[in-house]
TORNUVEX-212207 format. One line per 2 residues: number of its first residue (from 0); their letters; for each residue x, z, y of N, C-alpha, C. Coordinates in nm, 3 decimals. Atoms other than C-alpha are relative to their C-alpha. Layout:
BEGIN
NUM	a	X/Z/Y/X/Z/Y/X/Z/Y  ...
This chain:
BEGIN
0	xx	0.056/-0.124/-0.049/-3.455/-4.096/-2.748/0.052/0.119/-0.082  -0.054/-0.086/0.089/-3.352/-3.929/-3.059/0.148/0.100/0.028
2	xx	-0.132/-0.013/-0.044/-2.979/-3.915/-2.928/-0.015/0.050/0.099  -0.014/-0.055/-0.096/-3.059/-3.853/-2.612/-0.058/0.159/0.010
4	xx	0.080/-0.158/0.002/-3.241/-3.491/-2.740/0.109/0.045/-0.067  -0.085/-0.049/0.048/-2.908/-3.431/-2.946/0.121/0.008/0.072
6	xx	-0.051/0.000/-0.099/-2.728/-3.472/-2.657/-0.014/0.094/0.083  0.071/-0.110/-0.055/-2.911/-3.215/-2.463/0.019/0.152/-0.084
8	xx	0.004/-0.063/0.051/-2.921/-3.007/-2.737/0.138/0.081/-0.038  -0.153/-0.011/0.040/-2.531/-3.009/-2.804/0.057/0.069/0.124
10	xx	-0.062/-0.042/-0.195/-2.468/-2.951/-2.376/-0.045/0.127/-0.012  0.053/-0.099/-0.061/-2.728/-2.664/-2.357/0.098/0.080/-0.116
12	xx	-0.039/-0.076/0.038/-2.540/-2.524/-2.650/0.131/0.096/-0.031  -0.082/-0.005/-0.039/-2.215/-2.583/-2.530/0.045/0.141/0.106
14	xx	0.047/-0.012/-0.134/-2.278/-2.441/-2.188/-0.016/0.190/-0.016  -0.002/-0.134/0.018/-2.381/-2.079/-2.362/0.075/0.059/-0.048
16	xx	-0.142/-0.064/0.137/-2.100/-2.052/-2.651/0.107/0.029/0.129  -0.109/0.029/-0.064/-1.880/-2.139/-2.327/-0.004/0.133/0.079
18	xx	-0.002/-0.072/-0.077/-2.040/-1.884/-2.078/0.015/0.116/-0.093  -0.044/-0.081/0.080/-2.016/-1.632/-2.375/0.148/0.066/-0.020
20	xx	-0.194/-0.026/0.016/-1.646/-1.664/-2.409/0.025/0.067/0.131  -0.052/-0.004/-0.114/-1.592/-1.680/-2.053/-0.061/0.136/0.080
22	xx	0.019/-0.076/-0.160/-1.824/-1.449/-1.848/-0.028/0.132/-0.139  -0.011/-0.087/0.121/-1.832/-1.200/-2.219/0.101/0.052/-0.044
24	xx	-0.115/0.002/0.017/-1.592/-1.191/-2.384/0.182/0.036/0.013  -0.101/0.012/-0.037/-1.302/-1.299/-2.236/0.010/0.140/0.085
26	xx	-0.009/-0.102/-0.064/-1.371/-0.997/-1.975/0.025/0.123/-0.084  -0.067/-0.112/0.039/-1.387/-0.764/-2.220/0.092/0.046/-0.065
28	xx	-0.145/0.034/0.077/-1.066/-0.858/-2.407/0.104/0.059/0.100  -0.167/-0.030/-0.051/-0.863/-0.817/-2.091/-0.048/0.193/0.042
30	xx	0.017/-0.155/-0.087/-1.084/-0.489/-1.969/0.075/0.090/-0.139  -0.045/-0.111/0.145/-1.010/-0.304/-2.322/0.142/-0.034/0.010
32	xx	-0.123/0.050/-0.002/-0.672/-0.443/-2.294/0.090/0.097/0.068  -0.058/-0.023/-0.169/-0.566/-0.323/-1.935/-0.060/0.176/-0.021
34	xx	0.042/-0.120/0.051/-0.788/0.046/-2.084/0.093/0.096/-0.126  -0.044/-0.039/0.140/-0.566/0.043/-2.383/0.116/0.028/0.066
36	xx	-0.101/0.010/-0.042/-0.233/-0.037/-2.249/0.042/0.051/0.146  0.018/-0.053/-0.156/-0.272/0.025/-1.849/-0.075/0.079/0.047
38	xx	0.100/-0.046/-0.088/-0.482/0.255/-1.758/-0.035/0.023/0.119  -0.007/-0.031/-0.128/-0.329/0.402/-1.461/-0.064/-0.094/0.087
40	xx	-0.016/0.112/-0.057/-0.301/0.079/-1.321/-0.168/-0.032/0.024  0.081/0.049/0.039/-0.606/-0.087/-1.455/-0.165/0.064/0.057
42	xx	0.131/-0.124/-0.059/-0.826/0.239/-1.268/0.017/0.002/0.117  -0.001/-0.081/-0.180/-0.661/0.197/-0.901/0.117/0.042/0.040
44	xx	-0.148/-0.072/-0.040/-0.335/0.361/-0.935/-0.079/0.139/0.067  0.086/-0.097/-0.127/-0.570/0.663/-0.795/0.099/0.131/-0.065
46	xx	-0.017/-0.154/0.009/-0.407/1.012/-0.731/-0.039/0.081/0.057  0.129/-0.129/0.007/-0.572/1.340/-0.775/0.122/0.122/0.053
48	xx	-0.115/-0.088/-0.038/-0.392/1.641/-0.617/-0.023/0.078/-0.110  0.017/-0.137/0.088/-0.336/1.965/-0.810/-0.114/0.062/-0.065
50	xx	0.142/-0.034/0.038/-0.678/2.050/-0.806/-0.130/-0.113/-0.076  0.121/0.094/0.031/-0.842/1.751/-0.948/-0.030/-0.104/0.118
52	xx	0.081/0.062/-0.078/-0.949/1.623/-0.638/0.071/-0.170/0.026  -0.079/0.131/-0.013/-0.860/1.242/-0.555/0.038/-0.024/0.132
54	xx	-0.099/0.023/-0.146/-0.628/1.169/-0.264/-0.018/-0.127/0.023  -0.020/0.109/-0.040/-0.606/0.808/-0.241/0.049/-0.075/-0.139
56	xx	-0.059/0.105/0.077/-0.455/0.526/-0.452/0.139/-0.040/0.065  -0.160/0.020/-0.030/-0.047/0.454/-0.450/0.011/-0.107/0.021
58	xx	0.015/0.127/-0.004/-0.183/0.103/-0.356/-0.019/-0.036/0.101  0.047/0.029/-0.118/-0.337/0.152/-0.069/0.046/0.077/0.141
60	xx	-0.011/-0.108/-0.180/-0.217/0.317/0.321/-0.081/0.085/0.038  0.076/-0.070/-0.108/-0.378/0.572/0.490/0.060/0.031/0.135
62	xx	-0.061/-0.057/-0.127/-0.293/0.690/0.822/-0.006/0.148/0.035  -0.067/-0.128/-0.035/-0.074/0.984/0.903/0.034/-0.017/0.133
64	xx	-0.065/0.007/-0.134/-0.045/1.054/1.252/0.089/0.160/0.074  -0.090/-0.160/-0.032/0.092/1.425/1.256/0.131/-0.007/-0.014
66	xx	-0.167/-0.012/-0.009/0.423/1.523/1.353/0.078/0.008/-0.131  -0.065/-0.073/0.122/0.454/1.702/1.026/0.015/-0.088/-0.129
68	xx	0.036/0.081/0.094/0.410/1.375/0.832/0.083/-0.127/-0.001  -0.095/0.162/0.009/0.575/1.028/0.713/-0.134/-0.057/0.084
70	xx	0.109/0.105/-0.072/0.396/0.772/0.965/0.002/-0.109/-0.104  0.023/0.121/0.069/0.306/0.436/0.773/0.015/-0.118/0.076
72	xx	0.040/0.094/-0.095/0.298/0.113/0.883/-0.112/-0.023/0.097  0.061/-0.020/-0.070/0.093/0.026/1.160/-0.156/-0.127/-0.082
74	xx	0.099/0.060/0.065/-0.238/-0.163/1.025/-0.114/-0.091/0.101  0.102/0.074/-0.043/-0.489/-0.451/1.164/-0.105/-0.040/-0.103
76	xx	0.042/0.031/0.118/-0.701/-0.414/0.858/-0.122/0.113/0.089  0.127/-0.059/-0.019/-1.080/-0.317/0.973/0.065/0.051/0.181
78	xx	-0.001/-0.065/-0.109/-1.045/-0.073/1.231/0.175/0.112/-0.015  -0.105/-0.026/0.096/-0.720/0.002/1.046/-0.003/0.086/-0.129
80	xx	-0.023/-0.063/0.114/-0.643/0.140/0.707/-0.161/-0.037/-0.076  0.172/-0.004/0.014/-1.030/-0.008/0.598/0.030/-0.155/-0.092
82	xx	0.019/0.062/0.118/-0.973/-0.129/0.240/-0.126/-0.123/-0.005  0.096/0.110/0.044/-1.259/-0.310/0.258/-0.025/-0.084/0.134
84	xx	0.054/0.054/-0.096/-1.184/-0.505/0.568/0.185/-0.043/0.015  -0.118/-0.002/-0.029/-0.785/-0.586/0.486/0.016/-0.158/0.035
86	xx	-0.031/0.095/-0.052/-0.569/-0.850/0.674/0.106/0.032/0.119  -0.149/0.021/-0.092/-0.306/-0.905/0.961/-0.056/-0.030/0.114
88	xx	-0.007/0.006/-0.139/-0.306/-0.942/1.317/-0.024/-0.144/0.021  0.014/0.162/-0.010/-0.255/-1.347/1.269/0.053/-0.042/0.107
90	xx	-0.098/0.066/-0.137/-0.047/-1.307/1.613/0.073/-0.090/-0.037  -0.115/0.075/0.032/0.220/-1.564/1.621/0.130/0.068/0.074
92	xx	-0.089/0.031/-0.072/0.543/-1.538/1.710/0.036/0.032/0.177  -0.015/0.043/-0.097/0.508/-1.671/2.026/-0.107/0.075/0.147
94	xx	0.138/-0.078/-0.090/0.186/-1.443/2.152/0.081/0.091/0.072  -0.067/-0.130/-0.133/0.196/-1.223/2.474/-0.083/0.130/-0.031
96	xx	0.080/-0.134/0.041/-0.029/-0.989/2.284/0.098/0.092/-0.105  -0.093/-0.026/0.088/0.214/-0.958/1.955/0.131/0.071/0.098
98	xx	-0.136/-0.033/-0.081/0.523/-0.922/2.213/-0.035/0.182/0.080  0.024/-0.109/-0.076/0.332/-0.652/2.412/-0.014/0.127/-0.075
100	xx	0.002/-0.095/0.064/0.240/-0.466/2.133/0.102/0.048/-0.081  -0.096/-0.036/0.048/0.543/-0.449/1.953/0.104/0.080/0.125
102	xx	-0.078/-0.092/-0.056/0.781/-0.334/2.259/-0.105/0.157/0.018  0.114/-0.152/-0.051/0.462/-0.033/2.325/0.025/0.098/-0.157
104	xx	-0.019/-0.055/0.140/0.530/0.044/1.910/0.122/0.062/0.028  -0.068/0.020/0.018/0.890/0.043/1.961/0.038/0.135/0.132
106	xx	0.024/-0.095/-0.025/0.861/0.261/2.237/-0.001/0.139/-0.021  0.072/-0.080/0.075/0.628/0.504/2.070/0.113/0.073/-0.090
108	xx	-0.107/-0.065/0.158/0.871/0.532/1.758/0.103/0.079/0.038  -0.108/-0.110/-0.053/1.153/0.619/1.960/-0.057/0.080/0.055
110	xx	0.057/-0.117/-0.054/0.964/0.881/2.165/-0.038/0.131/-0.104  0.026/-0.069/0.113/0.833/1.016/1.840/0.100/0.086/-0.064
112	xx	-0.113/-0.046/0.072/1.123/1.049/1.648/0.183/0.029/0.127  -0.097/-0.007/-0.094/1.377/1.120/1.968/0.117/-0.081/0.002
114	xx	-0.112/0.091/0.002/1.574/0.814/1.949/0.045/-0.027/0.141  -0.061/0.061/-0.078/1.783/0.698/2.224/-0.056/-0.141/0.037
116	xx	0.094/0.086/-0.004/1.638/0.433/2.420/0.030/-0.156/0.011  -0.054/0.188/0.035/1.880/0.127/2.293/0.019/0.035/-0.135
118	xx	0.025/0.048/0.163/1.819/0.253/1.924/-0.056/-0.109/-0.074  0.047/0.144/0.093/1.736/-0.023/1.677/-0.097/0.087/-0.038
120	xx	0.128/-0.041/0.103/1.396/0.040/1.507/-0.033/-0.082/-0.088  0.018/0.061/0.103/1.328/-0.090/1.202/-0.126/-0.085/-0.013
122	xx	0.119/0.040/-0.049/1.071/-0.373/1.221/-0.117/0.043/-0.095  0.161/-0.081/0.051/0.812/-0.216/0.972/-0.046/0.113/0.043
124	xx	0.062/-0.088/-0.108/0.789/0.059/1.220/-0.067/0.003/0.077  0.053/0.044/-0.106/0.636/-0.144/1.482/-0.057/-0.115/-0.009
126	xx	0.101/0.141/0.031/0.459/-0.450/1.292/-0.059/0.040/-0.102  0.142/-0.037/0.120/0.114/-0.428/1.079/0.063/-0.089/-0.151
128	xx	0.046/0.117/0.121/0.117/-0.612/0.725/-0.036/-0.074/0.021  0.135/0.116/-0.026/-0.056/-0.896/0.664/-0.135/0.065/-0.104
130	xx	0.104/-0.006/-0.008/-0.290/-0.712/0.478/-0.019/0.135/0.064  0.060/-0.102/-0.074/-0.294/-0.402/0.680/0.008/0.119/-0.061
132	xx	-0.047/-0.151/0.091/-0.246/-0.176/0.381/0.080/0.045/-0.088  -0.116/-0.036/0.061/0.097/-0.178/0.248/0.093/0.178/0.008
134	xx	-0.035/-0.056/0.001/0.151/0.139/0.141/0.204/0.090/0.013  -0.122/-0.017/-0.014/0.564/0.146/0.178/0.026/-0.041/0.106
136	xx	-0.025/0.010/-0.091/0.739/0.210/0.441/0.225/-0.003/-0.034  -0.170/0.032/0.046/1.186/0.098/0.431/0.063/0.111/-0.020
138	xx	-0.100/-0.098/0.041/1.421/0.338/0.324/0.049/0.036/0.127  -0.097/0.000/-0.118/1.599/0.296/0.677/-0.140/0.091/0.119
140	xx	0.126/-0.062/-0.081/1.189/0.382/0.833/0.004/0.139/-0.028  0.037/-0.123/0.038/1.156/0.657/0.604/0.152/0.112/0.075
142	xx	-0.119/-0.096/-0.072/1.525/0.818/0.715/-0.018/0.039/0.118  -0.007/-0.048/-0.118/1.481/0.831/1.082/-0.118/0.103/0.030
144	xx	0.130/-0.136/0.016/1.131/1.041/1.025/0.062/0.098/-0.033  -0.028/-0.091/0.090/1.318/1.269/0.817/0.015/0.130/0.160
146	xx	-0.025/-0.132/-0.111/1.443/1.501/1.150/-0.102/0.046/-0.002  0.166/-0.047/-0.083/1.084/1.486/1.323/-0.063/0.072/-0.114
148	xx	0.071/-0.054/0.103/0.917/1.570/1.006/0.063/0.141/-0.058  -0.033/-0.167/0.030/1.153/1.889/0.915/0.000/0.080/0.098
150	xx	0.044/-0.075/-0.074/1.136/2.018/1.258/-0.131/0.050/-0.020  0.146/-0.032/0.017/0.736/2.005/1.237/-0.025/0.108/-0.122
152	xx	0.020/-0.060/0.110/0.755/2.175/0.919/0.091/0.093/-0.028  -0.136/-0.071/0.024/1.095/2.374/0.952/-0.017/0.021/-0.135
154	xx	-0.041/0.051/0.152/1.210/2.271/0.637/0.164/-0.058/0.019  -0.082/0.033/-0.027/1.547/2.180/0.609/0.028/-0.128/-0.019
156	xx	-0.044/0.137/0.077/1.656/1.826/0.620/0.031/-0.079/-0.043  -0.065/0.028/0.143/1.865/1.777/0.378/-0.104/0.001/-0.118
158	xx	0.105/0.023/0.123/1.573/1.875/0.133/-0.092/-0.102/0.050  0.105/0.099/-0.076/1.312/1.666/0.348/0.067/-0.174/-0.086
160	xx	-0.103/0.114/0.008/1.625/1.374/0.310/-0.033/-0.042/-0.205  0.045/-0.004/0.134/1.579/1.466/-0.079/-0.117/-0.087/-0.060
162	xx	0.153/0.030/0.087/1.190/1.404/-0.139/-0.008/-0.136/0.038  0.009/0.147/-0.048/1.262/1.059/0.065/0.063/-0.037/-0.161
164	xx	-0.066/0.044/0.145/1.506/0.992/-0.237/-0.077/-0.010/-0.144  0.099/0.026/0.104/1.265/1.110/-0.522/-0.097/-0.115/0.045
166	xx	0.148/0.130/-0.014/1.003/0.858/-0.374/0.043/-0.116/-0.005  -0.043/0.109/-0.067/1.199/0.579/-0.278/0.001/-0.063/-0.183
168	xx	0.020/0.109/0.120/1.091/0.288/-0.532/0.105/-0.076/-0.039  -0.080/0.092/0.020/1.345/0.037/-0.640/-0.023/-0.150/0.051
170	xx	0.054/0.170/0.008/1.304/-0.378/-0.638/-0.103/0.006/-0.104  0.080/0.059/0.136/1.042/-0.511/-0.831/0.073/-0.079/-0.116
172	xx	-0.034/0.038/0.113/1.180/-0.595/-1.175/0.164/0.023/0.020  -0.140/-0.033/-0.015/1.529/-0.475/-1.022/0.029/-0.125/0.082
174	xx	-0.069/0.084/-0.154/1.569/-0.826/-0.783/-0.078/-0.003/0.061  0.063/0.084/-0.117/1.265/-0.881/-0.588/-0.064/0.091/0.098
176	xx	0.021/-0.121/-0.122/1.198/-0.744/-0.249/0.103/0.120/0.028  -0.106/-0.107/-0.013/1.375/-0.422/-0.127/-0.046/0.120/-0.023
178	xx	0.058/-0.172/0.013/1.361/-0.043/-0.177/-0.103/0.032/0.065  0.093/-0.011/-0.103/1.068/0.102/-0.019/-0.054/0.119/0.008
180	xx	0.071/-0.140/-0.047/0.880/0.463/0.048/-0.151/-0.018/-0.023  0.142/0.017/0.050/0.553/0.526/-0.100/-0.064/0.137/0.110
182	xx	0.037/-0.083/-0.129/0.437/0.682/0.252/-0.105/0.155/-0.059  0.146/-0.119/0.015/0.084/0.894/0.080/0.069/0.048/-0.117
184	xx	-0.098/-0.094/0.072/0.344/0.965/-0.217/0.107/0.120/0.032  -0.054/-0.062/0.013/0.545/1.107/-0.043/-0.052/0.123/0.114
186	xx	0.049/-0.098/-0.080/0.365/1.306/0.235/-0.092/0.107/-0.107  0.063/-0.037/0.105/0.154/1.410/-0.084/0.116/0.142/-0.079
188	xx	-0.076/-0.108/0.001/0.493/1.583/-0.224/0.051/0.087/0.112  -0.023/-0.073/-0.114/0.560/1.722/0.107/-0.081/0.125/0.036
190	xx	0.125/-0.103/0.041/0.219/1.916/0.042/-0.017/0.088/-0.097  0.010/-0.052/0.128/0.285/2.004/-0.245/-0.084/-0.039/-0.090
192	xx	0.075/0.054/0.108/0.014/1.808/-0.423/-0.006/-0.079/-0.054  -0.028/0.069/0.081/0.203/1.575/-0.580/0.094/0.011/-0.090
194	xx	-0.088/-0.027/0.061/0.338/1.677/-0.897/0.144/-0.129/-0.062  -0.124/0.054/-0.001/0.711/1.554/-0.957/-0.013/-0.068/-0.173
């Protein structure tokens, strides 16, 4: 009986030193960590325009639908762009819903941007994410906006062509994935309330 109360006694005390480390601890090692070293990051990636105020996060999509603006990808996340409801379409392939909605995108894009109506469109023009809120949009997406968007704004665009360039990200770590357009970055400098 003796053993079996030092047994008990050893588990229950296990059990707290452990949840100590773990649900204590350990959290606040990486939070002070990620406070010390990351902050940006570690807060959201959130940007504030000129005035203080907060715009969004360089993490997350919003939707631009004005002429005068970079469009984003298209989103099946909530009711779209609804952080707290992200995810993908889950069409396949092979769906007559996926098929329908992509030539109606594809469409759209060219109508938008006055393409010719056997232009190629770039497929992140006319397909959601999988989670619905990938803020980048391709280098090749972001170029063909560039006209539509300096007409709307008579701006010239060559400079328009420019602020694509300042935005345009690299690869991750220099190989992985491809260049990409930080869509609310860069409609943000287009406003002027994103300092350079």
């Amino acid at each position: 009986m003796k053993t079996l109360l030092i047994e008990i006694k050893n588990s229950v005390i296990a059990v707290i030193v452990t949840g100590l480390i773990c649900c204590g601890l350990y959290p606040a090692v990486v939070y002070g960590f990620g406070q010390l070293f990351f902050k940006q990051q570690a807060n959201g990636s959130l940007i504030t325009g000129n005035d203080g105020k907060l715009l969004g996060s360089s993490w997350l999509s919003q939707n631009f639908s004005s002429e005068k603006y970079f469009h984003p990808r298209a989103s099946a996340a909530g009711t779209g762009y609804d952080a707290t409801s992200s995810g993908g379409t889950n069409l396949g392939p092979t769906s007559q819903k996926l098929i329908d909605s992509v030539k109606a995108a594809v469409e759209q894009y060219r109508k938008e941007n006055n393409l010719p109506a056997d232009a190629l469109v770039p497929a992140d023009a006319v397909t959601s994410s999988a989670s619905g809120l990938d803020p980048h949009i391709s280098v090749k997406n972001a170029e063909i906006q560039v006209a539509r968007v300096a007409k709307a704004r008579n701006l010239d665009p060559i400079m328009v062509q420019e602020m694509v360039k300042e935005q345009t990200e690299g690869r991750s770590l220099g190989v992985f994935g491809e260049p990409g357009v930080n869509v609310l970055k860069l409609n943000l400098a287009l406003d002027g309330q994103l300092d350079k």
